[in-house]
PDB file of N, CA, C and O in Angstrom:
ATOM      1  N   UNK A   1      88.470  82.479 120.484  1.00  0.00           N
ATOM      2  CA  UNK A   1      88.036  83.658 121.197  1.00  0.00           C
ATOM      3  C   UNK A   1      86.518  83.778 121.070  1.00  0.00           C
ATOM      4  O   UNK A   1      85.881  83.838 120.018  1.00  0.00           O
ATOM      5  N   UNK A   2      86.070  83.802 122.261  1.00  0.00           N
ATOM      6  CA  UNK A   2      84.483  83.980 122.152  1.00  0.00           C
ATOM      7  C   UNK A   2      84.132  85.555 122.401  1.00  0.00           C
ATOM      8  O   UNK A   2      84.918  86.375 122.878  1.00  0.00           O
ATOM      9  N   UNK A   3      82.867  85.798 122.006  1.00  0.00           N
ATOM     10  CA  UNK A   3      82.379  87.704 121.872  1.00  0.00           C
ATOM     11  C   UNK A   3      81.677  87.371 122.523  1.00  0.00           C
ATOM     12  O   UNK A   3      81.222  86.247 122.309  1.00  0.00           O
ATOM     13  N   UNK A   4      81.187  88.129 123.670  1.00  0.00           N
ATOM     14  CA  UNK A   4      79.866  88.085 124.796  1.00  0.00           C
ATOM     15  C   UNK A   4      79.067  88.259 124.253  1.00  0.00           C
ATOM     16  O   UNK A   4      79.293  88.553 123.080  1.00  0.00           O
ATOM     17  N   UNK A   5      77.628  88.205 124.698  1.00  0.00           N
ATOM     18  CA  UNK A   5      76.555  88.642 124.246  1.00  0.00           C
ATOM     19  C   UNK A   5      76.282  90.459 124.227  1.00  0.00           C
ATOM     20  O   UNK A   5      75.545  91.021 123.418  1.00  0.00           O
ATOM     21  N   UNK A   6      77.090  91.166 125.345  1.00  0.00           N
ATOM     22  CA  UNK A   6      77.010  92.620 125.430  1.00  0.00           C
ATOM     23  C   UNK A   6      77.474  93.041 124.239  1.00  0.00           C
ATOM     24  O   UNK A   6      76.903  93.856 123.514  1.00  0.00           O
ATOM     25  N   UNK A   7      78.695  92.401 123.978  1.00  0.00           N
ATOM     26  CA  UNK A   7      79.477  92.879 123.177  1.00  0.00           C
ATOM     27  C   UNK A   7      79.018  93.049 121.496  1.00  0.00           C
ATOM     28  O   UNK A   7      79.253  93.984 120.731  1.00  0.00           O
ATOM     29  N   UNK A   8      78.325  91.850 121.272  1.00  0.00           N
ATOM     30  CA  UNK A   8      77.974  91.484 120.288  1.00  0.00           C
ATOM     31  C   UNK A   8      76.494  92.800 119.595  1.00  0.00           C
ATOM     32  O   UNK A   8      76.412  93.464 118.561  1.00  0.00           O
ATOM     33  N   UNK A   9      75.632  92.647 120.740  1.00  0.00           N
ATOM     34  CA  UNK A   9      74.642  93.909 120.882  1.00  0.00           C
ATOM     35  C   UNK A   9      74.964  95.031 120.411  1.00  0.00           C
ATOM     36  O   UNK A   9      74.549  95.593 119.397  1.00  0.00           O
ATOM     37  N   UNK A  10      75.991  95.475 121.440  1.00  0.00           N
ATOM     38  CA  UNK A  10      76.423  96.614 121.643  1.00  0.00           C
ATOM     39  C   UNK A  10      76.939  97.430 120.254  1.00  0.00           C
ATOM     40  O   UNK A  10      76.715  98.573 119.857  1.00  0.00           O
ATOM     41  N   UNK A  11      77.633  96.457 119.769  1.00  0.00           N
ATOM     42  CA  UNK A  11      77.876  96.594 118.404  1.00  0.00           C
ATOM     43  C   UNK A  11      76.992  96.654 117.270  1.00  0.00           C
ATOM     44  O   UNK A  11      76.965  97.595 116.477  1.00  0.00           O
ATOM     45  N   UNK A  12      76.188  95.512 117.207  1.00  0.00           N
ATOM     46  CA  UNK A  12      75.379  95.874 116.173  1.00  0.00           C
ATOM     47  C   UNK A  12      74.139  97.048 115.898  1.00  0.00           C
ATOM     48  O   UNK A  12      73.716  97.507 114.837  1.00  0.00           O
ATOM     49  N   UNK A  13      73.740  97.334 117.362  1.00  0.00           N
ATOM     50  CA  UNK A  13      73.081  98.723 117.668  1.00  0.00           C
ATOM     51  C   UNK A  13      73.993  99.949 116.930  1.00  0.00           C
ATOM     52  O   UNK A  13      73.521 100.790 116.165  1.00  0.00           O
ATOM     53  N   UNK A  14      75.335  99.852 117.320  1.00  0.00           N
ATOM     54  CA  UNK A  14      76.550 101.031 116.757  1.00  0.00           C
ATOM     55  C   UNK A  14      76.212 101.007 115.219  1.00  0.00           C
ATOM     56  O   UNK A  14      76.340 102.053 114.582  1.00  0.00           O
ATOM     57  N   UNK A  15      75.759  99.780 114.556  1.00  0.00           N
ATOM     58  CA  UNK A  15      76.212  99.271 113.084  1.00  0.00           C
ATOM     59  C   UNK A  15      74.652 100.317 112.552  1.00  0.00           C
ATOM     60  O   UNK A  15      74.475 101.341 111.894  1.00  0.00           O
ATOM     61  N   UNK A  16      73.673  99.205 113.387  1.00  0.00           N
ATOM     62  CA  UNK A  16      72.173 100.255 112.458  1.00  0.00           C
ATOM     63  C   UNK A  16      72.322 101.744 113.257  1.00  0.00           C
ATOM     64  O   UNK A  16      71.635 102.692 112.877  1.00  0.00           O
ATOM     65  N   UNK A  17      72.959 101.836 114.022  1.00  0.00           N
ATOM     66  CA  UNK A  17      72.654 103.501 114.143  1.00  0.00           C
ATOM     67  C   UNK A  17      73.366 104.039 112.969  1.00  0.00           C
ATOM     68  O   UNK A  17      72.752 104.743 112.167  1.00  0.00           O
ATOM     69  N   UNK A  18      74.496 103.788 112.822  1.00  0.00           N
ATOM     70  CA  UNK A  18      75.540 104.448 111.700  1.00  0.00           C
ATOM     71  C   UNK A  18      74.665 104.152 110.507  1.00  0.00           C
ATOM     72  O   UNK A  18      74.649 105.072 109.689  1.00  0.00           O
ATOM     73  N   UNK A  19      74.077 103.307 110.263  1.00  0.00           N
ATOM     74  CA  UNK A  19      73.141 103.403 108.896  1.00  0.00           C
ATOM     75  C   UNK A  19      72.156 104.325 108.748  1.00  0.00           C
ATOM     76  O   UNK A  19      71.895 105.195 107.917  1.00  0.00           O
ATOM     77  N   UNK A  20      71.628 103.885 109.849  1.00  0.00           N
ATOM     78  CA  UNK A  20      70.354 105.377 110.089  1.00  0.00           C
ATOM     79  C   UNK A  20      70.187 106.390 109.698  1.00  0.00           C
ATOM     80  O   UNK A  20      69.191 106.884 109.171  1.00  0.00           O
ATOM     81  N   UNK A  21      71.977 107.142 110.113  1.00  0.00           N
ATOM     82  CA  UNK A  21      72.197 107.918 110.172  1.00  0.00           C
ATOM     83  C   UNK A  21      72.631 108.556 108.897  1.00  0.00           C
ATOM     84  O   UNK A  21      72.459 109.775 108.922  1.00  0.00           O
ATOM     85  N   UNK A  22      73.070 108.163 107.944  1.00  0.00           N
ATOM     86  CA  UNK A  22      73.722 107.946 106.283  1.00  0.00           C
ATOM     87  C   UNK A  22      72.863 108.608 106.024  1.00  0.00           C
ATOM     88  O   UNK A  22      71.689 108.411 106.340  1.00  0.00           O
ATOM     89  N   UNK A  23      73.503 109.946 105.105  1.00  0.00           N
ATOM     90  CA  UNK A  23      72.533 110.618 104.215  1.00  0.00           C
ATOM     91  C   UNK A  23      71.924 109.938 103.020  1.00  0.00           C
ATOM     92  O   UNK A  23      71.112 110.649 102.428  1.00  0.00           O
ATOM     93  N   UNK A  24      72.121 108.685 102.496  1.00  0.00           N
ATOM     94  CA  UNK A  24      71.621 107.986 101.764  1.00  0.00           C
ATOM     95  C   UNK A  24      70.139 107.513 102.659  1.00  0.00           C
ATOM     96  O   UNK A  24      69.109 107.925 102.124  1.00  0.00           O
ATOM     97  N   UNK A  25      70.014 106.987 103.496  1.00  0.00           N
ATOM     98  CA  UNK A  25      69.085 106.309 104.350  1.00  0.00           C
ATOM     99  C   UNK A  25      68.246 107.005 105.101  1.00  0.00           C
ATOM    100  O   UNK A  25      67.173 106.556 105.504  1.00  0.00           O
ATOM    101  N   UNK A  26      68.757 108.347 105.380  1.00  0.00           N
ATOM    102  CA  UNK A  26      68.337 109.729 106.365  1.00  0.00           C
ATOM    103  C   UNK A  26      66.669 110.030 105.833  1.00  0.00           C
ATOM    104  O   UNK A  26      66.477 110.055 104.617  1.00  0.00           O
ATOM    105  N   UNK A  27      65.635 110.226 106.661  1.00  0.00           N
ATOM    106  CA  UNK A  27      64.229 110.258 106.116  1.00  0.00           C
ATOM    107  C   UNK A  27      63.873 111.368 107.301  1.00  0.00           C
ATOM    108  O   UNK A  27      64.437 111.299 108.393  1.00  0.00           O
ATOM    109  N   UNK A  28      62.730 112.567 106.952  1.00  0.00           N
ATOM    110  CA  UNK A  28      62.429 113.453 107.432  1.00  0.00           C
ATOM    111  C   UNK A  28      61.071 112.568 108.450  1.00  0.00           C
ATOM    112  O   UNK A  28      61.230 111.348 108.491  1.00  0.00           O
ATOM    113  N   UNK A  29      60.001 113.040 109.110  1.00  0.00           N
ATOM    114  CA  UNK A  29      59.213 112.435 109.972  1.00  0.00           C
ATOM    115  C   UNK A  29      57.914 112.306 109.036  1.00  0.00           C
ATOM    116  O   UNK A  29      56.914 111.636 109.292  1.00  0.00           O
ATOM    117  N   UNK A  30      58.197 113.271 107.637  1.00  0.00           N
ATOM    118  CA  UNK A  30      57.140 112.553 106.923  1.00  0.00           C
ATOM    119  C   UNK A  30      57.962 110.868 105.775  1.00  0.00           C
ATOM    120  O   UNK A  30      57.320 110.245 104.929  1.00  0.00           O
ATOM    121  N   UNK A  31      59.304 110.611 106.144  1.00  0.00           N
ATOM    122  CA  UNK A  31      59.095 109.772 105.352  1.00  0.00           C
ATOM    123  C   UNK A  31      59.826 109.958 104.091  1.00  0.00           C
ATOM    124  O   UNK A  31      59.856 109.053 103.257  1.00  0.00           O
ATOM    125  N   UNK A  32      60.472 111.190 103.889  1.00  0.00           N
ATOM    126  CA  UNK A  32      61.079 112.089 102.655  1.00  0.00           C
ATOM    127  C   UNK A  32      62.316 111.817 102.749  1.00  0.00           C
ATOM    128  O   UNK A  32      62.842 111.742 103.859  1.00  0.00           O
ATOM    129  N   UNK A  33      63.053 111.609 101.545  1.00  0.00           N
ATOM    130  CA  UNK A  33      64.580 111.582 101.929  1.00  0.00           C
ATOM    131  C   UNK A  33      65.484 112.749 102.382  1.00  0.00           C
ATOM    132  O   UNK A  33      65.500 113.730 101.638  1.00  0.00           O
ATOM    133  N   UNK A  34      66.236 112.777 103.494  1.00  0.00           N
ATOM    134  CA  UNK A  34      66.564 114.260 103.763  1.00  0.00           C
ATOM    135  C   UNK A  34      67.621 114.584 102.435  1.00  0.00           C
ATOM    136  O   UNK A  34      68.201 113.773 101.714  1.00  0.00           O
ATOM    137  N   UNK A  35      67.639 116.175 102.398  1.00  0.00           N
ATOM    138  CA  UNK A  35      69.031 116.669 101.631  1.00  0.00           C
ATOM    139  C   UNK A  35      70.247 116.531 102.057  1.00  0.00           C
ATOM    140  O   UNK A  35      70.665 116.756 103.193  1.00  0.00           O
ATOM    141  N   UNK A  36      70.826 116.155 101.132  1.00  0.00           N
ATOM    142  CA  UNK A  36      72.040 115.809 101.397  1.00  0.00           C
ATOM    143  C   UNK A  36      73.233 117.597 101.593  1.00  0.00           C
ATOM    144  O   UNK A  36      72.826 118.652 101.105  1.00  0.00           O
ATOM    145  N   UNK A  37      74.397 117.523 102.242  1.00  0.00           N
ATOM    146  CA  UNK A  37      74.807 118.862 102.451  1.00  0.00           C
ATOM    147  C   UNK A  37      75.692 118.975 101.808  1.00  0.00           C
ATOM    148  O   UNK A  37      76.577 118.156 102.055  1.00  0.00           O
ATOM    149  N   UNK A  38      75.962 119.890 100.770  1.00  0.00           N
ATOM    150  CA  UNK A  38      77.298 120.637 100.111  1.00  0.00           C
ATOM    151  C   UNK A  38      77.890 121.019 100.535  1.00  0.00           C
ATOM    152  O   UNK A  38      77.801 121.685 101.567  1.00  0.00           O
ATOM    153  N   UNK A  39      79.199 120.635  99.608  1.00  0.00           N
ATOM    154  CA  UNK A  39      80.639 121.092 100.145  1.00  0.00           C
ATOM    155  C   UNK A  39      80.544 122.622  99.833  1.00  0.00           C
ATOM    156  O   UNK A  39      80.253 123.102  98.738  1.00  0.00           O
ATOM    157  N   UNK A  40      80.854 123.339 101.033  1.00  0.00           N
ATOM    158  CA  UNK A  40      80.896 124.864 100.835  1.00  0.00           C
ATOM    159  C   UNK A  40      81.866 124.868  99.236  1.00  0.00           C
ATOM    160  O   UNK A  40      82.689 124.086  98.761  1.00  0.00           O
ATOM    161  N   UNK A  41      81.198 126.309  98.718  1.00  0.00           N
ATOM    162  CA  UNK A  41      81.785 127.099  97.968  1.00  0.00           C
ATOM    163  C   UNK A  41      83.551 127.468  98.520  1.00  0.00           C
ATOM    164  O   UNK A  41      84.031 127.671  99.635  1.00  0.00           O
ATOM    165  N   UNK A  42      84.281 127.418  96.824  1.00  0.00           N
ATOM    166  CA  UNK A  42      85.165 127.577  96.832  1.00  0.00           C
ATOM    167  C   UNK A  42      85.674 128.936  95.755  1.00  0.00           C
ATOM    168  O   UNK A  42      85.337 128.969  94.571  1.00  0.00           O
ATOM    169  N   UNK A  43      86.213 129.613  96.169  1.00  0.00           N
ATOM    170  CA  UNK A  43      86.223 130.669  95.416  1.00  0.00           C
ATOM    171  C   UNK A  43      87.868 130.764  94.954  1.00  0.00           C
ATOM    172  O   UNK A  43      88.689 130.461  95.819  1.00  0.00           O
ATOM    173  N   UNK A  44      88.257 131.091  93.895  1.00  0.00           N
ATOM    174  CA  UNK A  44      89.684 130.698  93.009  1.00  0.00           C
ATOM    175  C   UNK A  44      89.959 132.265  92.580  1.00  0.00           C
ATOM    176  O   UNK A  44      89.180 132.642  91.705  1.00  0.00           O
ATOM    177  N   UNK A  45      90.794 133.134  92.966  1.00  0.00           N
ATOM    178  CA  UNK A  45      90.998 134.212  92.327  1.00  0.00           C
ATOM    179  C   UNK A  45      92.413 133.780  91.614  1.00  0.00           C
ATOM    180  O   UNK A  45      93.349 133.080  92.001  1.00  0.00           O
ATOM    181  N   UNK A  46      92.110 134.637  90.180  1.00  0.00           N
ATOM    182  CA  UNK A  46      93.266 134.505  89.514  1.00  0.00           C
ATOM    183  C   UNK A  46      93.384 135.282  88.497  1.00  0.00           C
ATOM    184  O   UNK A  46      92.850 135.153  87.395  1.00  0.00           O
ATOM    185  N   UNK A  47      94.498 136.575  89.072  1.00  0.00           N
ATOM    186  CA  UNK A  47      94.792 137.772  88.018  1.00  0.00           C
ATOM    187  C   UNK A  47      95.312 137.419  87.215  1.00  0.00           C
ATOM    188  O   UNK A  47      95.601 136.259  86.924  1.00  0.00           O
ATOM    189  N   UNK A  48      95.630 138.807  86.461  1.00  0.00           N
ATOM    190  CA  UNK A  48      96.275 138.480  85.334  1.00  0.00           C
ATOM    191  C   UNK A  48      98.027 138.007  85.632  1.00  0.00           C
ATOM    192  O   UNK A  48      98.480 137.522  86.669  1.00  0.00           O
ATOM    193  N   UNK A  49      98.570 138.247  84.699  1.00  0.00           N
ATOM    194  CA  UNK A  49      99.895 137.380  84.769  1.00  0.00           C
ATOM    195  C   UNK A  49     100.800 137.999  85.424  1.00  0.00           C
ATOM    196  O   UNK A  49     101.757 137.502  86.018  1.00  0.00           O
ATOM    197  N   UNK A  50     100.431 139.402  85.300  1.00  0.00           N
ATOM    198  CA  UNK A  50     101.254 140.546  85.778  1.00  0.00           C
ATOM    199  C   UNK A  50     101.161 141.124  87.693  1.00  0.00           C
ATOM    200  O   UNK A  50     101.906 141.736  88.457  1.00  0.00           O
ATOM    201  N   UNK A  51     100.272 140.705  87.743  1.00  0.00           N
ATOM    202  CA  UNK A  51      99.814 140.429  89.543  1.00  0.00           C
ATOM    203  C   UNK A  51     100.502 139.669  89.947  1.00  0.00           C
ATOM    204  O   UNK A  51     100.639 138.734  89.158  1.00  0.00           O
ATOM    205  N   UNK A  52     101.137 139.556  90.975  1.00  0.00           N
ATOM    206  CA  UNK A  52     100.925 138.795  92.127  1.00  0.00           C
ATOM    207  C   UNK A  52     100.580 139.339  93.717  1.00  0.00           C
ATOM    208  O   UNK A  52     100.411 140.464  94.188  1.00  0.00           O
ATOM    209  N   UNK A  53     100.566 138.020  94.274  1.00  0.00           N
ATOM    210  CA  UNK A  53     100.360 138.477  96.001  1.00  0.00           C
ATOM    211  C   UNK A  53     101.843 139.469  96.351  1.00  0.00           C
ATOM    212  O   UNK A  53     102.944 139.581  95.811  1.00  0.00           O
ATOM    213  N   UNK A  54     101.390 139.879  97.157  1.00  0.00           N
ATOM    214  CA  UNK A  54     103.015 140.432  98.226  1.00  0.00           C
ATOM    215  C   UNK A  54     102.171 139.854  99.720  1.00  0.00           C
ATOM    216  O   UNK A  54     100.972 139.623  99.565  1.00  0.00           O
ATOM    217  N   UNK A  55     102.420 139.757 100.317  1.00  0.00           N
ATOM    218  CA  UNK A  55     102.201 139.455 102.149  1.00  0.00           C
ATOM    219  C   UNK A  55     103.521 140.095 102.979  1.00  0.00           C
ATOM    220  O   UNK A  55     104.654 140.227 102.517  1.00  0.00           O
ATOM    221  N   UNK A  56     103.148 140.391 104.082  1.00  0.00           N
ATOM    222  CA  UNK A  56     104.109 141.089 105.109  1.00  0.00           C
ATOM    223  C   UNK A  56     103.505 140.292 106.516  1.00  0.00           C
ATOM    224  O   UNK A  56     102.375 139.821 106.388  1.00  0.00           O
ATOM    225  N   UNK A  57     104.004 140.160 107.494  1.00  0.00           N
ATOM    226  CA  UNK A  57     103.903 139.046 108.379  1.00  0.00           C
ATOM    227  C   UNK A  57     104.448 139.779 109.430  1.00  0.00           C
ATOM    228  O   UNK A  57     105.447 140.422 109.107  1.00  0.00           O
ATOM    229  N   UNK A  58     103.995 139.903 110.917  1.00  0.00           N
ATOM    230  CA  UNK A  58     104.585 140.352 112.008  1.00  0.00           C
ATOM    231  C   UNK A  58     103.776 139.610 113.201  1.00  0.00           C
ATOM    232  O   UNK A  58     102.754 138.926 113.134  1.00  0.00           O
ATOM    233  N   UNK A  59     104.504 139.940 114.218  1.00  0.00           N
ATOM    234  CA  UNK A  59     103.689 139.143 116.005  1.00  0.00           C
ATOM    235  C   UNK A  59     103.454 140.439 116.927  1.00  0.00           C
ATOM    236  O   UNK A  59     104.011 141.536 116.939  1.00  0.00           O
ATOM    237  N   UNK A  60     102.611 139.992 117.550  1.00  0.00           N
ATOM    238  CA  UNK A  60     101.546 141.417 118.346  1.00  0.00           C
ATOM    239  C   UNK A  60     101.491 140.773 119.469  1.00  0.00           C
ATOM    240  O   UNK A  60     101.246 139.568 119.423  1.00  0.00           O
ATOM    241  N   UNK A  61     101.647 141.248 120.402  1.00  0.00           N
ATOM    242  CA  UNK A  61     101.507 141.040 121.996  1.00  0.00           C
ATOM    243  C   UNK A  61      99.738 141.490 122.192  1.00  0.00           C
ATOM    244  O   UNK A  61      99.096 142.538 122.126  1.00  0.00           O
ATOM    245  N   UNK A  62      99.515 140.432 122.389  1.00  0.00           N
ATOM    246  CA  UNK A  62      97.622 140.933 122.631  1.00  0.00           C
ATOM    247  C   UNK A  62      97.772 140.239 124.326  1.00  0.00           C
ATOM    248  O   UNK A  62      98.328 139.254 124.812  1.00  0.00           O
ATOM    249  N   UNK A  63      97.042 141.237 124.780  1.00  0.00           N
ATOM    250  CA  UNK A  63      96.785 141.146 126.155  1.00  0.00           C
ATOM    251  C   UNK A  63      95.410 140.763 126.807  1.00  0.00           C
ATOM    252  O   UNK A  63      94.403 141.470 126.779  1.00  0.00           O
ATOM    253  N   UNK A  64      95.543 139.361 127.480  1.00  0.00           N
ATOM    254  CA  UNK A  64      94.039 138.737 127.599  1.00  0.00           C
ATOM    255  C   UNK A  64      94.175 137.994 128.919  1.00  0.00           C
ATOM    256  O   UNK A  64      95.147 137.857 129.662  1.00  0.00           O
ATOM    257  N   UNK A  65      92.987 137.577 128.995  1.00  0.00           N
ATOM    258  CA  UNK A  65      92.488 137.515 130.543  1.00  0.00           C
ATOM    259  C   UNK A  65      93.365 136.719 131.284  1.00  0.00           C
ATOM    260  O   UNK A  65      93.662 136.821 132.474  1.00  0.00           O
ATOM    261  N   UNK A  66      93.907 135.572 130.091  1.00  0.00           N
ATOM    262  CA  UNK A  66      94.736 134.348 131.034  1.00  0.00           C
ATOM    263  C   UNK A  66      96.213 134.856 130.871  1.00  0.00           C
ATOM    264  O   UNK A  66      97.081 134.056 131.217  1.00  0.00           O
ATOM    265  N   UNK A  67      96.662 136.217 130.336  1.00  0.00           N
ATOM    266  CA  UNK A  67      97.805 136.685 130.094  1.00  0.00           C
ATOM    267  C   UNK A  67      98.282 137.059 129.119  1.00  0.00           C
ATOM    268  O   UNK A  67      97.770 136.638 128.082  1.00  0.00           O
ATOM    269  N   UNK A  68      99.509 138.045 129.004  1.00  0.00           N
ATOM    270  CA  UNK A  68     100.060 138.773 126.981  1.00  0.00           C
ATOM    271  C   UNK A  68     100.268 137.349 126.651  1.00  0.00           C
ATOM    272  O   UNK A  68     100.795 136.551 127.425  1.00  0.00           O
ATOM    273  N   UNK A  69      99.784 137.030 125.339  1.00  0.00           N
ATOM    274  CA  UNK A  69     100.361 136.103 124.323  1.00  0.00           C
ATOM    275  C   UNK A  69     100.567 137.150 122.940  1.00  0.00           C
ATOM    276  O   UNK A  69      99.951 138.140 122.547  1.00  0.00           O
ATOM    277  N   UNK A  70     102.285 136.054 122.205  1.00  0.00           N
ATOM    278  CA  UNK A  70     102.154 136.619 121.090  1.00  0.00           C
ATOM    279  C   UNK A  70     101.493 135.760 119.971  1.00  0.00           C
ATOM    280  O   UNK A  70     101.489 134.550 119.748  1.00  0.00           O
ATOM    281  N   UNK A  71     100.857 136.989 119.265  1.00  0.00           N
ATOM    282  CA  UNK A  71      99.860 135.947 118.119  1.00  0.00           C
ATOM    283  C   UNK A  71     100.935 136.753 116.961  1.00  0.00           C
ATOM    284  O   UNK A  71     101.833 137.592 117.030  1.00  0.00           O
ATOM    285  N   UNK A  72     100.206 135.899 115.804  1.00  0.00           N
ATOM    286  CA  UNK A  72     100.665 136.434 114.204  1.00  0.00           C
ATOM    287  C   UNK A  72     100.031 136.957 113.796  1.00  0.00           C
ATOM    288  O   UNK A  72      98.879 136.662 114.114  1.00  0.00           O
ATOM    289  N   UNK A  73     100.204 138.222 112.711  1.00  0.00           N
ATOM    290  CA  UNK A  73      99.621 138.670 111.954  1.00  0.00           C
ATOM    291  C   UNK A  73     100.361 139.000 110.704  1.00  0.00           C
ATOM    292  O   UNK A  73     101.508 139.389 110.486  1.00  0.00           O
ATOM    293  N   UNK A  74      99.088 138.653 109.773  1.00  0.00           N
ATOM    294  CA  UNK A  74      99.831 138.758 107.792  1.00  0.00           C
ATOM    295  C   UNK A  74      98.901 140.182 107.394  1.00  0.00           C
ATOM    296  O   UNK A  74      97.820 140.583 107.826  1.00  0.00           O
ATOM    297  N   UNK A  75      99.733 140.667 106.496  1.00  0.00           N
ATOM    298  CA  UNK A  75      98.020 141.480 105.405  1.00  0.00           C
ATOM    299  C   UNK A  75      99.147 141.448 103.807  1.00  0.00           C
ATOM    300  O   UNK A  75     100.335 141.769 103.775  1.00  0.00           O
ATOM    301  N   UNK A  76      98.407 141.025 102.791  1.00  0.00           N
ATOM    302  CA  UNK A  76      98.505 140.753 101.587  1.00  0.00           C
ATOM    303  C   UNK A  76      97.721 141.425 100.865  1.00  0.00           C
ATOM    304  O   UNK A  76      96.597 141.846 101.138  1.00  0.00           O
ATOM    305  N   UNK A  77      98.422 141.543  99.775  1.00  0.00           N
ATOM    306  CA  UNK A  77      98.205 142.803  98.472  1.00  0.00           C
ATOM    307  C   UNK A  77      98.602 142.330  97.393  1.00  0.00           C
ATOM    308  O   UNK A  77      99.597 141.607  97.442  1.00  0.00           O
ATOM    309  N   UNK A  78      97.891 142.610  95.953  1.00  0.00           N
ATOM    310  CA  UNK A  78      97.662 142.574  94.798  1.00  0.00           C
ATOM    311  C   UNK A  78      98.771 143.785  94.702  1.00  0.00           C
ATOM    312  O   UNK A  78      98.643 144.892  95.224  1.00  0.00           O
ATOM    313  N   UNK A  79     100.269 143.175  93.652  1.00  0.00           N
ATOM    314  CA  UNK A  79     101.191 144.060  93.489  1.00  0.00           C
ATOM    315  C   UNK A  79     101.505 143.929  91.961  1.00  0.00           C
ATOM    316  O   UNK A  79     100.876 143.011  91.434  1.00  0.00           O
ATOM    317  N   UNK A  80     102.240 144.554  91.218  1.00  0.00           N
ATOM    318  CA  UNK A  80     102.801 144.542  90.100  1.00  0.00           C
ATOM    319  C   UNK A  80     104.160 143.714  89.839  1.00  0.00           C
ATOM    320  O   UNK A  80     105.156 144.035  90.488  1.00  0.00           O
ATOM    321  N   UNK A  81     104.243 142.481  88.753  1.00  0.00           N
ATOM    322  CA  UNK A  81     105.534 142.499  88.942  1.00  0.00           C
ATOM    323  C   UNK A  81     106.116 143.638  88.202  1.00  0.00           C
ATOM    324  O   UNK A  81     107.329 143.844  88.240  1.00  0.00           O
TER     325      UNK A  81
END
């Protein structure tokens, strides 16, 4: 099987762009390495032993431009066992 010459190009252009692009390799226009981006914050709640969740769950007819759809809705609470 032979690879054309387009093909062959085409690809390796794909290869150094994807490098380029690597926050390892990434350089500002002076030349600086860019920052790299953090994984958002994660926030962990955790009562005491005697808490838990409760949730209640129902569907709502919301009325919109392309027609009623039913959506879901939850609301949850910090309860006692």
């Amino acid at each position: 099987m032979q690879i054309s010459k387009a093909a062959y190009l085409t690809g390796l252009i794909g290869l150094v762009g994807l490098l380029a692009s690597s926050p390892v390799l990434a350089q500002d226009a002076q030349g600086q390495p860019k920052a790299q981006r953090r994984a958002p914050l994660r926030v962990e709640v955790a009562p005491y032993a005697r808490f838990y969740r409760q949730c209640t769950d129902w569907y709502v007819i919301e009325h919109r431009a392309t027609g009623d759809t039913v959506v879901p809705r939850m609301r949850c609470w910090w309860a006692l066992r």
